[in-house]
PyMOL CGO cylinders between C-alpha atoms (Angstrom):
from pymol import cmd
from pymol.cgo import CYLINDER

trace = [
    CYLINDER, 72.75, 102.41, 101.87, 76.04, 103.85, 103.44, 0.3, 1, 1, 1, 1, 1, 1,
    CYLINDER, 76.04, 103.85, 103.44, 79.11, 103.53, 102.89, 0.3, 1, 1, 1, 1, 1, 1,
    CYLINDER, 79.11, 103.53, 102.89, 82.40, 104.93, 104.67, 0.3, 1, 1, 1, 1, 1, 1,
    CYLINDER, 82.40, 104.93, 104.67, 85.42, 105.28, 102.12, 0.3, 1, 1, 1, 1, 1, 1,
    CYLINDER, 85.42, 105.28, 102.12, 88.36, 106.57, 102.61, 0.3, 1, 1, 1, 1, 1, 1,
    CYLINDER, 88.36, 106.57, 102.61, 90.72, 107.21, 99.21, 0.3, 1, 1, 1, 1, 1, 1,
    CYLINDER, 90.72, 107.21, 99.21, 94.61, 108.08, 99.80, 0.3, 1, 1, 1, 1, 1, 1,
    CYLINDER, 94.61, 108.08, 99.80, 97.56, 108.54, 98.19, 0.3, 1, 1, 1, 1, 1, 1,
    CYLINDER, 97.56, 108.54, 98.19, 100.57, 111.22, 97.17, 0.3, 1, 1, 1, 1, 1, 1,
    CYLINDER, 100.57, 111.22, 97.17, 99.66, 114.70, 96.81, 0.3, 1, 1, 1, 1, 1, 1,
    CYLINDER, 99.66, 114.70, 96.81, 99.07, 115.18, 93.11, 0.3, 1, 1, 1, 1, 1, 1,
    CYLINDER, 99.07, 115.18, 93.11, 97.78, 111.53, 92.11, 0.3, 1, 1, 1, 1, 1, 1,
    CYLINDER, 97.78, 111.53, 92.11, 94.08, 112.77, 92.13, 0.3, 1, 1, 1, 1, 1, 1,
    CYLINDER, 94.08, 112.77, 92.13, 93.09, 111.63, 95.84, 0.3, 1, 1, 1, 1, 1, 1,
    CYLINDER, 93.09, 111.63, 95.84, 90.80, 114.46, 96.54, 0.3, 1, 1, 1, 1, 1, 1,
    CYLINDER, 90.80, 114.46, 96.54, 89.45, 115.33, 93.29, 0.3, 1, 1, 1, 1, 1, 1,
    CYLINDER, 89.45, 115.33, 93.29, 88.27, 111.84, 93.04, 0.3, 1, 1, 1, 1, 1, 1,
    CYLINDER, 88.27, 111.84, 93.04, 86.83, 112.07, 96.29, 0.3, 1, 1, 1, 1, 1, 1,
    CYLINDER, 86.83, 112.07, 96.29, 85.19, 115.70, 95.75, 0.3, 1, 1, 1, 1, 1, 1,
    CYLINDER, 85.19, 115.70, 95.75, 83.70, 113.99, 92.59, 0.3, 1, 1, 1, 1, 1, 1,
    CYLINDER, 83.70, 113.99, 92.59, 82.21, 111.11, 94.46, 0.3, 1, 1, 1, 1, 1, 1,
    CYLINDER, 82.21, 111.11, 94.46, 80.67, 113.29, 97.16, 0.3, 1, 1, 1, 1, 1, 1,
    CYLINDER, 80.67, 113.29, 97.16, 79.24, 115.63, 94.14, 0.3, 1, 1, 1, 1, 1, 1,
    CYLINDER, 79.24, 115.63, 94.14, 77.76, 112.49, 92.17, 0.3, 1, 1, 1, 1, 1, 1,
    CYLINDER, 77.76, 112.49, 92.17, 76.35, 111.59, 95.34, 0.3, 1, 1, 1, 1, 1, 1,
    CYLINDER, 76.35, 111.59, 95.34, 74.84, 115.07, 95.99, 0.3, 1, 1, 1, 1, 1, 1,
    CYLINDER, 74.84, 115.07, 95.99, 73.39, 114.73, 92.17, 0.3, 1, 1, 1, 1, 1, 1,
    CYLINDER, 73.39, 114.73, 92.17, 71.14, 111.64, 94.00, 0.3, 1, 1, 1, 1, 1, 1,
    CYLINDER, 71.14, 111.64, 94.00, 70.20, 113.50, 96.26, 0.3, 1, 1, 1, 1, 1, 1,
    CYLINDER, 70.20, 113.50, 96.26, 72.21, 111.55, 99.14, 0.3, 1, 1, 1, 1, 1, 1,
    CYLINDER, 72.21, 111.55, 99.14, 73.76, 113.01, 102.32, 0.3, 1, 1, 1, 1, 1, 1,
    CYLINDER, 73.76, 113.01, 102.32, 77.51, 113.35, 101.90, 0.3, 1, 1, 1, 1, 1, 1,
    CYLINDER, 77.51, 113.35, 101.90, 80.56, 114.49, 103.58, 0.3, 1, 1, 1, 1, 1, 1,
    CYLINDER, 80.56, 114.49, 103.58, 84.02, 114.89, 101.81, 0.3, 1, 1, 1, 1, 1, 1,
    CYLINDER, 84.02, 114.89, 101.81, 86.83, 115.45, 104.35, 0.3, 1, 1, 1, 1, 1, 1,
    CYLINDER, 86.83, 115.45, 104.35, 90.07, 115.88, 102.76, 0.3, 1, 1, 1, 1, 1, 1,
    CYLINDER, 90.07, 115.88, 102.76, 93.41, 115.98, 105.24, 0.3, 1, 1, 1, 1, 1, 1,
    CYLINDER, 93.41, 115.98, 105.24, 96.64, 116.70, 103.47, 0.3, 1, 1, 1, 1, 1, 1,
    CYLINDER, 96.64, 116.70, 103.47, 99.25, 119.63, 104.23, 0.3, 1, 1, 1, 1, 1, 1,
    CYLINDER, 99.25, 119.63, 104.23, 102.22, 119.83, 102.70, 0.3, 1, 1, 1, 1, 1, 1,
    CYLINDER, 102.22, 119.83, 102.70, 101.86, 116.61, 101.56, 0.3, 1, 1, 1, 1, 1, 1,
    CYLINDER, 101.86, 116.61, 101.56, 99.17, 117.87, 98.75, 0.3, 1, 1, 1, 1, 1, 1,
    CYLINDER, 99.17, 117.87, 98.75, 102.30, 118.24, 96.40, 0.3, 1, 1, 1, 1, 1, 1,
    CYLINDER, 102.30, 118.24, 96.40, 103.70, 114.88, 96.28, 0.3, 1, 1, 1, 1, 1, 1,
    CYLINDER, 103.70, 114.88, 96.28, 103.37, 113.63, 99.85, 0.3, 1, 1, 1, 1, 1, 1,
    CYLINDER, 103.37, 113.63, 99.85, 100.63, 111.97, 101.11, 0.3, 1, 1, 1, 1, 1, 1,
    CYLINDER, 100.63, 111.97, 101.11, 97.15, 112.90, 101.18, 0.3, 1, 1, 1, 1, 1, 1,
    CYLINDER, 97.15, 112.90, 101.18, 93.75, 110.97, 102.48, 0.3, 1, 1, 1, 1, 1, 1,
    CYLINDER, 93.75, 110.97, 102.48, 90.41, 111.70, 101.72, 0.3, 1, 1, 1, 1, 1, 1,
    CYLINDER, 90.41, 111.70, 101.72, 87.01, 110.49, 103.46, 0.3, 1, 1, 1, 1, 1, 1,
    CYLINDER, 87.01, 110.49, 103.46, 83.74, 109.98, 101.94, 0.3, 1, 1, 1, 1, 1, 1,
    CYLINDER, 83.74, 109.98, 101.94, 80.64, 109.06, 103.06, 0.3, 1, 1, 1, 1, 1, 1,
    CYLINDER, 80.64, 109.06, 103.06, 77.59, 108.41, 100.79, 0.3, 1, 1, 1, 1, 1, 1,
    CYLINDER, 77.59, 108.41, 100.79, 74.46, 107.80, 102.20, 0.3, 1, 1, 1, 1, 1, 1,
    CYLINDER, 74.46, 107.80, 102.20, 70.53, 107.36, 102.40, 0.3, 1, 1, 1, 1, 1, 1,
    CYLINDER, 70.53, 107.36, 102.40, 70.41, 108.97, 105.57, 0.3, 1, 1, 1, 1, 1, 1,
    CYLINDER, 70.41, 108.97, 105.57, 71.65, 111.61, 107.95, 0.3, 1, 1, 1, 1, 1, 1,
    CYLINDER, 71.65, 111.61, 107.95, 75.65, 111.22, 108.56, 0.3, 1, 1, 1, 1, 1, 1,
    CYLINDER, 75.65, 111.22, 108.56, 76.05, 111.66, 111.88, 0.3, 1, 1, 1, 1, 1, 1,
    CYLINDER, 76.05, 111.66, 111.88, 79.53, 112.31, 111.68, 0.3, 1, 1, 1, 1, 1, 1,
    CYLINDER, 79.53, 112.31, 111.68, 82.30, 112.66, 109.02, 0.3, 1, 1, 1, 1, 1, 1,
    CYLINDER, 82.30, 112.66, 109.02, 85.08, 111.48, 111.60, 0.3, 1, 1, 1, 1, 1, 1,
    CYLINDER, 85.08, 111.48, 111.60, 85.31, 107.72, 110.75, 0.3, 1, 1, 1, 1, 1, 1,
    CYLINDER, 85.31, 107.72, 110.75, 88.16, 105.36, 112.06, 0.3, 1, 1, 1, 1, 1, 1,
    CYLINDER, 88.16, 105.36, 112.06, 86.84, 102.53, 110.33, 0.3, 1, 1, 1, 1, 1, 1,
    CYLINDER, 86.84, 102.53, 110.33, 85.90, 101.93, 106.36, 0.3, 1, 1, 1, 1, 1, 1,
    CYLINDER, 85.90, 101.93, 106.36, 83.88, 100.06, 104.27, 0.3, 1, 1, 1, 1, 1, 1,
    CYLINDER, 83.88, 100.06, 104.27, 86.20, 100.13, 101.50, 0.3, 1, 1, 1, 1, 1, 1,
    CYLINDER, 86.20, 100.13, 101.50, 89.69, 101.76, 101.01, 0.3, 1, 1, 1, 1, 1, 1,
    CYLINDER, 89.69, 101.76, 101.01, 91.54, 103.09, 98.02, 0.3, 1, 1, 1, 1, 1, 1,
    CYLINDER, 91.54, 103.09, 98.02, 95.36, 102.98, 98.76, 0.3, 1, 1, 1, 1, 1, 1,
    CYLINDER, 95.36, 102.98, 98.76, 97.44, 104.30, 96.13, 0.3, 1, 1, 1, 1, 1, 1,
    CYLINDER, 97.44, 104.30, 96.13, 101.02, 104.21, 97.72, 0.3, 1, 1, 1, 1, 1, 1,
    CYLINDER, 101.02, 104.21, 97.72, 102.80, 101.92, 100.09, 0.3, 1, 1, 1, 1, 1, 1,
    CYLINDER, 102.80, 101.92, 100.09, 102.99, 104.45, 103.29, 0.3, 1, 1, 1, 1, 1, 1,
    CYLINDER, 102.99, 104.45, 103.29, 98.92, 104.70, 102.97, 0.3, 1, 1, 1, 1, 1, 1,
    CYLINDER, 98.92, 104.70, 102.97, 98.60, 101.21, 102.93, 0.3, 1, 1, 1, 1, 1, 1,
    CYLINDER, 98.60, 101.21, 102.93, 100.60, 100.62, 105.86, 0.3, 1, 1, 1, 1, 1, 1,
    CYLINDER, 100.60, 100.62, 105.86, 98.54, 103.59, 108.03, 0.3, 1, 1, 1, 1, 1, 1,
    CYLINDER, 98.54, 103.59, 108.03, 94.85, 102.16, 106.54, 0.3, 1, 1, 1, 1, 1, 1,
    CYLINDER, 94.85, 102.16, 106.54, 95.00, 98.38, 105.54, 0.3, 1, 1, 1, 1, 1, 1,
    CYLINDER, 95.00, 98.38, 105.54, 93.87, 97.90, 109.74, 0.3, 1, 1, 1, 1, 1, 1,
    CYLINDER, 93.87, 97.90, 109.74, 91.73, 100.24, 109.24, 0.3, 1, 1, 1, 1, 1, 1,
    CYLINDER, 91.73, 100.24, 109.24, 89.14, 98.48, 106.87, 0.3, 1, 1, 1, 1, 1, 1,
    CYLINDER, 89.14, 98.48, 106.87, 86.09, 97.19, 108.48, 0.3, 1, 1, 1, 1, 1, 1,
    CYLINDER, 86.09, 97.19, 108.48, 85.90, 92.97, 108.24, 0.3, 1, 1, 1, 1, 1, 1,
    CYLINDER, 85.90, 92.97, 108.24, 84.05, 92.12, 105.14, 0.3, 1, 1, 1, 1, 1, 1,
    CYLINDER, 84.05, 92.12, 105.14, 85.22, 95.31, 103.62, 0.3, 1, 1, 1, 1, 1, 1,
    CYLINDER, 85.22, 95.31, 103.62, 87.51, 95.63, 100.28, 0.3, 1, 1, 1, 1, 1, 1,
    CYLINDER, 87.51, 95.63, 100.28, 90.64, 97.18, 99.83, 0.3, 1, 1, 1, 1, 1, 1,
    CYLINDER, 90.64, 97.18, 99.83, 91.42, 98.21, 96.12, 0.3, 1, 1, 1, 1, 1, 1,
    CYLINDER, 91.42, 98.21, 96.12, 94.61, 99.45, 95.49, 0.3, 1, 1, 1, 1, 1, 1,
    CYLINDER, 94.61, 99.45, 95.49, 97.03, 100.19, 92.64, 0.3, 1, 1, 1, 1, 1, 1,
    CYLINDER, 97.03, 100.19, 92.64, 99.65, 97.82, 90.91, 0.3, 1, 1, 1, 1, 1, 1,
    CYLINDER, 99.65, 97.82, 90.91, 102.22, 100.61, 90.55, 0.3, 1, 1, 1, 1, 1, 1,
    CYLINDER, 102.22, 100.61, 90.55, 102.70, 102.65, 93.69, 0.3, 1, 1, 1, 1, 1, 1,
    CYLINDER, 102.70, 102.65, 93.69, 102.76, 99.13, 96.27, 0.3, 1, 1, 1, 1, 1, 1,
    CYLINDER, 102.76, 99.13, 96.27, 105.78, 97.05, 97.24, 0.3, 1, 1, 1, 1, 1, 1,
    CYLINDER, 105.78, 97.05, 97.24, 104.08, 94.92, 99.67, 0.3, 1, 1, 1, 1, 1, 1,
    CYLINDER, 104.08, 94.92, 99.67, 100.65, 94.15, 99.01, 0.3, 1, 1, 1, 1, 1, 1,
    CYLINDER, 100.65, 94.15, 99.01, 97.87, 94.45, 101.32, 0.3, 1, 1, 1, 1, 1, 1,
    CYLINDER, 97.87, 94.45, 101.32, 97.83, 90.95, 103.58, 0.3, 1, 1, 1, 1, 1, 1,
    CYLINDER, 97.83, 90.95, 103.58, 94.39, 90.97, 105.13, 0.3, 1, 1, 1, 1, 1, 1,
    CYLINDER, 94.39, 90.97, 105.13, 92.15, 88.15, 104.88, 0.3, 1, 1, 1, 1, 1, 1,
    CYLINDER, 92.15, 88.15, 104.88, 89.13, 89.10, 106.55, 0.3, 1, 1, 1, 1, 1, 1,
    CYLINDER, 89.13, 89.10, 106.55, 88.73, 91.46, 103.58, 0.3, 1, 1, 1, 1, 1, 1,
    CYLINDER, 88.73, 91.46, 103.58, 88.23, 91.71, 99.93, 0.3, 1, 1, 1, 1, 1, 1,
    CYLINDER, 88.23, 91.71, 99.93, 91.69, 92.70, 98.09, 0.3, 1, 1, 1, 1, 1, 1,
    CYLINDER, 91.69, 92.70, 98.09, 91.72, 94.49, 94.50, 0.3, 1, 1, 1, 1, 1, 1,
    CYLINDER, 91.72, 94.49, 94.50, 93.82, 95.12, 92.49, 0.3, 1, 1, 1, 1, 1, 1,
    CYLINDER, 93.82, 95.12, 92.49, 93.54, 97.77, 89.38, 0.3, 1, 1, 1, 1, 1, 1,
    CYLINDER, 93.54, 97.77, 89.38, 96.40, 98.88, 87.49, 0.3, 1, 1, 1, 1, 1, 1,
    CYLINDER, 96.40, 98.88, 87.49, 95.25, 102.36, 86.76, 0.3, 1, 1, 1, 1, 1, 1,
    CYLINDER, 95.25, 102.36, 86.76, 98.51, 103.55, 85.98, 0.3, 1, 1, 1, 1, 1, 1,
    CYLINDER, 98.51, 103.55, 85.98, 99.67, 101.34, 83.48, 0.3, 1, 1, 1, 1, 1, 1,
    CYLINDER, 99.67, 101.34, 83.48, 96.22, 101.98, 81.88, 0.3, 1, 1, 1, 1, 1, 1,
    CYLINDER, 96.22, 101.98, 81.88, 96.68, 106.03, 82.05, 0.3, 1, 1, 1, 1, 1, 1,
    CYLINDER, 96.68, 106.03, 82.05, 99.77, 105.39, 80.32, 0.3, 1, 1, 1, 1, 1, 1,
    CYLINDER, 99.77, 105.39, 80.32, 97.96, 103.21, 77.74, 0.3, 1, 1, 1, 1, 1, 1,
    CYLINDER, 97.96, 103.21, 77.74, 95.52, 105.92, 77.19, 0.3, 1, 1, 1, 1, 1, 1,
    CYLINDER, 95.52, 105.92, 77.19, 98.46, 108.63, 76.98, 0.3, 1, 1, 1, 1, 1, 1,
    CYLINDER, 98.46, 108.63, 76.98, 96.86, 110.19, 79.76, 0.3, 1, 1, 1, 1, 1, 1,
    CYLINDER, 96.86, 110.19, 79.76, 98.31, 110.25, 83.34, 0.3, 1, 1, 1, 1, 1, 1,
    CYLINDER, 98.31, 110.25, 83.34, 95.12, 112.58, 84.78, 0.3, 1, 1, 1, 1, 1, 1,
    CYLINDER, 95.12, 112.58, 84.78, 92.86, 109.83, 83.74, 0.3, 1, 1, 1, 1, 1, 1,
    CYLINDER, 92.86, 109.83, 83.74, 94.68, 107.72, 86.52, 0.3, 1, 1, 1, 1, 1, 1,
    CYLINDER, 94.68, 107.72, 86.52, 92.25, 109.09, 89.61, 0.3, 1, 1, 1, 1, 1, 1,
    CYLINDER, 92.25, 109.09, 89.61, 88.95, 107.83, 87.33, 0.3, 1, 1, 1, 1, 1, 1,
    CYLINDER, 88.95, 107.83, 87.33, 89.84, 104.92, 86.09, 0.3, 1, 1, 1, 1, 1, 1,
    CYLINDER, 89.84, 104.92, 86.09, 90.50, 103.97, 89.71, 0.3, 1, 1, 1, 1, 1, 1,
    CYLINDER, 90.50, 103.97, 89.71, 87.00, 105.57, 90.67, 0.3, 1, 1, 1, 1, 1, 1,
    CYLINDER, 87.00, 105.57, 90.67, 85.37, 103.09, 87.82, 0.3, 1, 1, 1, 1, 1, 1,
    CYLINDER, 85.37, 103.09, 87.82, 86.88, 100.39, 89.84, 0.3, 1, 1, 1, 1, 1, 1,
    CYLINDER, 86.88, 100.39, 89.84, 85.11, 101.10, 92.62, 0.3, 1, 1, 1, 1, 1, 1,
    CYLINDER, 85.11, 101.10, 92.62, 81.63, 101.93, 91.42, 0.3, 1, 1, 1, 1, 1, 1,
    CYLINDER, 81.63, 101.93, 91.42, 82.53, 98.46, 89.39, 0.3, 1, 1, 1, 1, 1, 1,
    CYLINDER, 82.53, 98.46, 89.39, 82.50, 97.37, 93.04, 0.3, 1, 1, 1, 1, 1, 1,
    CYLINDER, 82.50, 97.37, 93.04, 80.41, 99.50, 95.07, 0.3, 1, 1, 1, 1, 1, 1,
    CYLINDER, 80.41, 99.50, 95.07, 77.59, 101.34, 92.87, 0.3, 1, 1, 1, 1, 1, 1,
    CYLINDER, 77.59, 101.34, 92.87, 76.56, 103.88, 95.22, 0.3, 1, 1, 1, 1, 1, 1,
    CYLINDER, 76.56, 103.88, 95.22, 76.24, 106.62, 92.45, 0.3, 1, 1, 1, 1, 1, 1,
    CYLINDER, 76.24, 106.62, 92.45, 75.53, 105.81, 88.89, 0.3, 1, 1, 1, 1, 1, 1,
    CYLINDER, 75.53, 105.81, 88.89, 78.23, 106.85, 86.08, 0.3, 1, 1, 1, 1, 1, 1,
    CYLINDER, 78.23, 106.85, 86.08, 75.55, 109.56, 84.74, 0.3, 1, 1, 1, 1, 1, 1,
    CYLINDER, 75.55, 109.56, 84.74, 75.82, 111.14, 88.12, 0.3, 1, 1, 1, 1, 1, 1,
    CYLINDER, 75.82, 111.14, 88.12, 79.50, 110.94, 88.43, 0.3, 1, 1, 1, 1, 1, 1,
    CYLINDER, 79.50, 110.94, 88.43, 79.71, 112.85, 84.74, 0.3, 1, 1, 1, 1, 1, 1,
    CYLINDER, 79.71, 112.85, 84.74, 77.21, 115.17, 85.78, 0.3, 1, 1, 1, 1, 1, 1,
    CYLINDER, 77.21, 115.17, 85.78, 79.71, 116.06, 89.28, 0.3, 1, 1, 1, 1, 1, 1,
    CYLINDER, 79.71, 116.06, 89.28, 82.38, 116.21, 86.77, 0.3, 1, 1, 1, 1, 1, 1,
    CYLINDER, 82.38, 116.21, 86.77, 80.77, 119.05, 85.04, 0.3, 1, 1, 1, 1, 1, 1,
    CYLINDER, 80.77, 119.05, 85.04, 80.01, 120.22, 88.19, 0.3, 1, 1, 1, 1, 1, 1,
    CYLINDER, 80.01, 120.22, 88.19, 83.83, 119.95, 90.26, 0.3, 1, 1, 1, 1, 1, 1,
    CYLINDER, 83.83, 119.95, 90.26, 85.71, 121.01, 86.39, 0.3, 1, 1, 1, 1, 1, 1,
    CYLINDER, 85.71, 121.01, 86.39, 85.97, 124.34, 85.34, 0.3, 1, 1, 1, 1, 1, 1,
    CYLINDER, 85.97, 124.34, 85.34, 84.14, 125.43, 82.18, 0.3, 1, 1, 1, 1, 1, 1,
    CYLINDER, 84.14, 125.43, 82.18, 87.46, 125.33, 80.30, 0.3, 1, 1, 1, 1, 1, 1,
    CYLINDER, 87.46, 125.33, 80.30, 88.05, 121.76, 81.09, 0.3, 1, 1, 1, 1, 1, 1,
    CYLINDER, 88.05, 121.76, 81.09, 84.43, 120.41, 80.26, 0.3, 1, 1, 1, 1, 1, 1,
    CYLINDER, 84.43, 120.41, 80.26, 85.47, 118.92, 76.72, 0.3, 1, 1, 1, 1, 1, 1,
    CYLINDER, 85.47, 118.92, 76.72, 87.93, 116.66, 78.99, 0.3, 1, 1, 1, 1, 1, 1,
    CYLINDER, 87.93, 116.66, 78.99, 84.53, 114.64, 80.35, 0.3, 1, 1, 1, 1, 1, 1,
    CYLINDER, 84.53, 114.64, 80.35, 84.51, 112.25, 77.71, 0.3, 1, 1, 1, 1, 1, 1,
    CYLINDER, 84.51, 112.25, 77.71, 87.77, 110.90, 78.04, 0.3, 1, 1, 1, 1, 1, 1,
    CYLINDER, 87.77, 110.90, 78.04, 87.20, 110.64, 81.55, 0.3, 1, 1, 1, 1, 1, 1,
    CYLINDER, 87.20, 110.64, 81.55, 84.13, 108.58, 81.07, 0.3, 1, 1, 1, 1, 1, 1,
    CYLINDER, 84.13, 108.58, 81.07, 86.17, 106.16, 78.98, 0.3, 1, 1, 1, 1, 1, 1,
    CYLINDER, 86.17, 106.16, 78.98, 88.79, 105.80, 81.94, 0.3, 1, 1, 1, 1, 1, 1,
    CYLINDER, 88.79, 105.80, 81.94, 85.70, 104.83, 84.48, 0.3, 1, 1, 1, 1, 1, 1,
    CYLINDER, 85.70, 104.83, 84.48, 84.63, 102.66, 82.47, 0.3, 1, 1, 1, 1, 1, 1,
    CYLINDER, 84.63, 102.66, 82.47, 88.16, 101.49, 81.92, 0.3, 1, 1, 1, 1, 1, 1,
    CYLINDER, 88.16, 101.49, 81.92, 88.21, 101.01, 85.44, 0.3, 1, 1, 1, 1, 1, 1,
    CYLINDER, 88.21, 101.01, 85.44, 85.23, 98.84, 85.81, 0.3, 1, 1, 1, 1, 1, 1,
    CYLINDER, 85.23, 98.84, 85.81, 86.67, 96.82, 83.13, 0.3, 1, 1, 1, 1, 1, 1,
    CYLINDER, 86.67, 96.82, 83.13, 90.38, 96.44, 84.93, 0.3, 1, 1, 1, 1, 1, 1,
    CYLINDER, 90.38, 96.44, 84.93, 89.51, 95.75, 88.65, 0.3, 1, 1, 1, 1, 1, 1,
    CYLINDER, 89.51, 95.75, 88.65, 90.21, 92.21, 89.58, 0.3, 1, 1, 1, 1, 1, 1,
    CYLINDER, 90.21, 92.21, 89.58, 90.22, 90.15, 93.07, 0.3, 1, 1, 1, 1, 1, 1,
    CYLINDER, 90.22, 90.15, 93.07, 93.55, 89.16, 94.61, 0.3, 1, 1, 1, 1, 1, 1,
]
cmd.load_cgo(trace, "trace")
């Protein structure tokens, strides 16, 4: 098992943190991972990218121009990564922050409205794990026990009472994700 994901976004909408999560549930398998974030300025409202890899064996390198699946959460990521999904790979993205959807068809296209969701909850920080549910709905590389045991891991002490609601919104997200 590997897979290549990369997860991007605007600063602030939970792109690394849901990546740094990943990588930790990952770690909890004992898996190799590598979680290379690349943001700048952007980490406050522009845009931000993060890559993942999860896998069985060595990772020979953490520099990937190609992904097995892609999480695009606004319309000027989806324009720099939709070409950059492998064929046969899936592309899940959010309802809210895309004009134009993704137009690939050599590719699996998701939708998830995570936002709309956060909202439902009265929680905008749940929007980051309800997308993750999504894709574990899609690609269960780690199990939810392991993702809430990274959670305790990534949150501070203070924060660790917040881990039940953010179960709910993963499995909110494996609930929401449907297929274009």
């Amino acid at each position: 098992m590997k897979e290549e994901i990369i997860i991007a976004g605007f600063g602030g909408q939970g792109v690394l943190s849901m990546g740094k999560i990943l990588a930790y549930s990952g770690l909890m398998e004992d898996k190799e991972v590598s979680w290379m974030p690349a943001y700048g300025p952007e980490q406050r409202g522009g845009t931000a990218n993060v890559t993942v890899i999860v896998s069985d064996e060595k990772i020979s390198s953490p520099i990937l121009s190609k992904y097995d699946a892609a999480i695009i959460l606004n319309q000027p990521s989806l324009e720099k990564f939709e070409s950059k999904v492998k064929s046969g790979g899936i592309l899940i993205y959010d309802g809210y922050g895309i004009i134009n959807p993704p137009t690939r068809k050599d590719i699996k296209v998701y939708r998830i409205d995570a936002m709309d969701a956060a909202n439902e909850m009265n929680n905008a920080k749940a929007f980051n794990m309800i997308v993750l549910g999504g894709l574990l709905k899609l690609k269960p590389m780690v199990t939810l026990d392991s993702v809430l045991r990274g959670l305790k891991k990534t949150l501070p002490e203070r924060h660790h009472h917040l881990i039940p609601m953010n179960e709910e919104a993963i499995k909110k997200g494996m609930e929401l994700i449907k297929e274009v």
